[in-house]
Residue frames relative to the residue before (quaternion, step in Angstrom):
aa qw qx qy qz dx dy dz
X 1.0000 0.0000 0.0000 0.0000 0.00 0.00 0.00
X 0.5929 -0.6804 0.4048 0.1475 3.33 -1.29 0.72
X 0.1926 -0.8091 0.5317 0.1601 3.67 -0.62 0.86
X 0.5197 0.6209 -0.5125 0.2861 3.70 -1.45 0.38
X 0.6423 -0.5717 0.2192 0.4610 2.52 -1.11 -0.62
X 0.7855 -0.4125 0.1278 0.4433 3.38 -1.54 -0.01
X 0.6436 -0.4435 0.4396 0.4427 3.77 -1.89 0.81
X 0.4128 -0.6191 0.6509 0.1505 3.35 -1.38 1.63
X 0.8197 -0.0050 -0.0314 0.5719 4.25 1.18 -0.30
X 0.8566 -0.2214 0.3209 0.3380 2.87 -1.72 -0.26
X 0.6083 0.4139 -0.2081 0.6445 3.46 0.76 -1.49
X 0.7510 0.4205 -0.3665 0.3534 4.03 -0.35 -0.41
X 0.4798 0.5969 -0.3090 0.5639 3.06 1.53 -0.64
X 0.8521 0.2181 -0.2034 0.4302 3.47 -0.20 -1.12
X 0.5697 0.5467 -0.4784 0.3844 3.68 0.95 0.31
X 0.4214 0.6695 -0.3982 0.4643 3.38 1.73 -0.95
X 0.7325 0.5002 -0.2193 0.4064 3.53 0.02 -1.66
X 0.7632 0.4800 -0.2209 0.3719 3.62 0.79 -0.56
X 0.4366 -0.7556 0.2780 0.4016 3.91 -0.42 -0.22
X 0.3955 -0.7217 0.5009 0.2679 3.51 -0.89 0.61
X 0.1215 -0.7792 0.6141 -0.0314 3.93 -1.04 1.10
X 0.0012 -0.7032 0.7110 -0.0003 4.00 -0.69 0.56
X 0.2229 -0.8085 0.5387 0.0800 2.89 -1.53 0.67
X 0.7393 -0.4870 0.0988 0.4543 3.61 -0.63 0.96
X 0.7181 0.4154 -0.2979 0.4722 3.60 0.83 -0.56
X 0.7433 0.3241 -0.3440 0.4735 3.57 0.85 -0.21
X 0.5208 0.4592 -0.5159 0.5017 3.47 1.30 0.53
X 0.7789 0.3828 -0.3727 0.3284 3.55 0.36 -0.32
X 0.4914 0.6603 -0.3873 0.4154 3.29 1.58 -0.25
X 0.8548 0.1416 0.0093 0.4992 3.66 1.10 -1.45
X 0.5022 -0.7112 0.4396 0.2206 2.83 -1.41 0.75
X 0.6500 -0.5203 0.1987 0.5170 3.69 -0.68 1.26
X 0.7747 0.5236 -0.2811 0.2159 3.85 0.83 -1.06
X 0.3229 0.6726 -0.3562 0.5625 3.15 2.26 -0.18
X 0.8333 0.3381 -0.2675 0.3460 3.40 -0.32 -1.39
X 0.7288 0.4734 -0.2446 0.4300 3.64 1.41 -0.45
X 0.4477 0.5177 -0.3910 0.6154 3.12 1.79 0.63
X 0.7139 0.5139 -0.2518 0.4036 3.19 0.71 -0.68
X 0.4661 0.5914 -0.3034 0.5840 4.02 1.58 -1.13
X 0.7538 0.3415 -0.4052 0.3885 3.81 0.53 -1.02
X 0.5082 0.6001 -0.4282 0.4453 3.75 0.82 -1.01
X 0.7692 0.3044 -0.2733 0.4909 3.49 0.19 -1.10
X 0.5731 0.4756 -0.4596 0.4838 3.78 0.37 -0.43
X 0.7582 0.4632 -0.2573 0.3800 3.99 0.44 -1.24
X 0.4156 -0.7367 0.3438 0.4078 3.25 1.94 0.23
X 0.2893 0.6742 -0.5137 0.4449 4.20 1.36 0.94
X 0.2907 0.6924 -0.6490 0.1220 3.16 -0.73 1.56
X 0.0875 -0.8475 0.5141 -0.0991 3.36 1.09 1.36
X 0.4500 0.7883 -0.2396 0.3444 3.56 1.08 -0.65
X 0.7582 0.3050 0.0774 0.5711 2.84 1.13 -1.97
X 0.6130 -0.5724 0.3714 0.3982 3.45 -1.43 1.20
X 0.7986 -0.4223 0.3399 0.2614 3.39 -1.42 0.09
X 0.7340 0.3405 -0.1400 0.5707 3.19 1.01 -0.79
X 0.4557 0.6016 -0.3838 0.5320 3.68 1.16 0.60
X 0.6723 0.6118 -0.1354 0.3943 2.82 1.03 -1.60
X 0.5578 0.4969 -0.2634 0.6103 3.43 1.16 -1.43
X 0.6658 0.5063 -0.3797 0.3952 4.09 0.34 -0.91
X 0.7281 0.3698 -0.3309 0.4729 3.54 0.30 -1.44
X 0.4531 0.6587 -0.4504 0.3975 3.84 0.82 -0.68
X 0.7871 0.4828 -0.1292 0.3616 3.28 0.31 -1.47
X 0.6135 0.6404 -0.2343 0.3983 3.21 1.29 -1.04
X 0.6032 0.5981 -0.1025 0.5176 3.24 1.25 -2.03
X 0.8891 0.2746 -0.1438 0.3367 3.02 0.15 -1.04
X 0.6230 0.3287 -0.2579 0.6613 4.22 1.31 -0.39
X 0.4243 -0.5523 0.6415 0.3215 4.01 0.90 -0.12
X 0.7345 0.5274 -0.3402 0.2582 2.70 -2.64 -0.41
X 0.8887 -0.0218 -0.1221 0.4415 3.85 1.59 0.28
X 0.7207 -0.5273 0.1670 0.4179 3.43 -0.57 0.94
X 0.3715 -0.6528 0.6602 -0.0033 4.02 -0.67 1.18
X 0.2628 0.6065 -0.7363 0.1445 4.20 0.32 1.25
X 0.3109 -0.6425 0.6995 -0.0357 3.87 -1.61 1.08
X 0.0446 -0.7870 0.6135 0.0477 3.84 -0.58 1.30
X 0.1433 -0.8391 0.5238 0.0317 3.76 -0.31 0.94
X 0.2764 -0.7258 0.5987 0.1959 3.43 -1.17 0.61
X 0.0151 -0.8468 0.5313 -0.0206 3.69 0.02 1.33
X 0.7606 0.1701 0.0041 0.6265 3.81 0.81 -0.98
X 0.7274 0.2226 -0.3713 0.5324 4.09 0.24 0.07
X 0.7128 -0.3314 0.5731 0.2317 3.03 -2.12 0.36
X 0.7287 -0.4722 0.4077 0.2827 3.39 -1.93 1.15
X 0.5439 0.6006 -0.3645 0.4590 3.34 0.68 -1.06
X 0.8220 0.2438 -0.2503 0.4497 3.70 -0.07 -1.40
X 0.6723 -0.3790 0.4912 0.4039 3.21 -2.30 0.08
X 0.6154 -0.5422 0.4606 0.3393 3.36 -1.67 0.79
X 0.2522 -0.7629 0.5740 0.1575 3.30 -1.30 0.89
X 0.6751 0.4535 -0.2635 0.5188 3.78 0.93 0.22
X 0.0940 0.7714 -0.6292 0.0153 3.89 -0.22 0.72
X 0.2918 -0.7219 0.6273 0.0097 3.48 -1.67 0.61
X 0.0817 0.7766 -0.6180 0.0911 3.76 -0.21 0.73
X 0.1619 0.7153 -0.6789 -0.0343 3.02 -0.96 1.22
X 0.6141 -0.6374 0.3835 0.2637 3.36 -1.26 0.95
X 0.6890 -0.5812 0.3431 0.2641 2.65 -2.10 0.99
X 0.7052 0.3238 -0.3618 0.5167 3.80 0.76 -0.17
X 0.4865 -0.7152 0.3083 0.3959 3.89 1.11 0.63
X 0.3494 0.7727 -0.5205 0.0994 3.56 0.83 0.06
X 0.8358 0.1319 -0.0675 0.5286 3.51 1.09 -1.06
X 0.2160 -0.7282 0.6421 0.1038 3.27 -1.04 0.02
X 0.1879 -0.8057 0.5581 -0.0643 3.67 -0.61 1.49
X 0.3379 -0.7056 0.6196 0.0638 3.26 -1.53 1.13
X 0.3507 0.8118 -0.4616 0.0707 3.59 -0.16 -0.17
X 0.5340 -0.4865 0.5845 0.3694 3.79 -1.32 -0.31
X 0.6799 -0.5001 0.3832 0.3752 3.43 -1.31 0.62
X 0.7688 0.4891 -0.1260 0.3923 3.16 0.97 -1.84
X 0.4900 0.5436 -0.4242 0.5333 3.98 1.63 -0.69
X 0.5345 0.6077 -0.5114 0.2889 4.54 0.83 -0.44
């Protein structure tokens, strides 16, 4: 379960309640304070990261349930490049996944 402070929504709520998993390449890539900057963006429903029409998608997801919630973060590259940090948390909220683009 998540510490801090309290779910800003619905979707933060049910990600709280659920478990959190990284995998080896996006633990060694980041440091714990990256990826916990990054859980809030995606928890505060901020996927600025991600084209527009993604955006509209995860929106939807989060918020009516019932489908997968994947977050592309810029953590270590420049606006220009593709995010290098993604987050998937599942459609029935149980987990929530850290990972590299390239570990999908």
């Amino acid at each position: 379960m998540l510490k801090g402070p309290r779910a800003l929504n619905e979707f933060a709520a049910e990600v709280r309640r659920g478990g959190l998993v990284a995998t080896p390449g996006a633990l060694e890539r980041f440091a714990p304070e990256q990826l916990k900057t990054a859980l809030h963006r995606h928890m505060a429903l901020d996927w600025k990261d991600m084209d527009k029409e993604d955006q509209a998608a995860n929106l939807c997801a989060a918020m009516e349930g019932g489908a997968r919630v994947l977050g592309a973060f810029r953590c270590r590259v420049t606006p220009e490049q593709d995010p290098d940090l993604w987050i998937i948390t599942e459609a029935d909220r149980s987990m929530t996944t850290f990972l590299l683009p390239e570990e999908y």
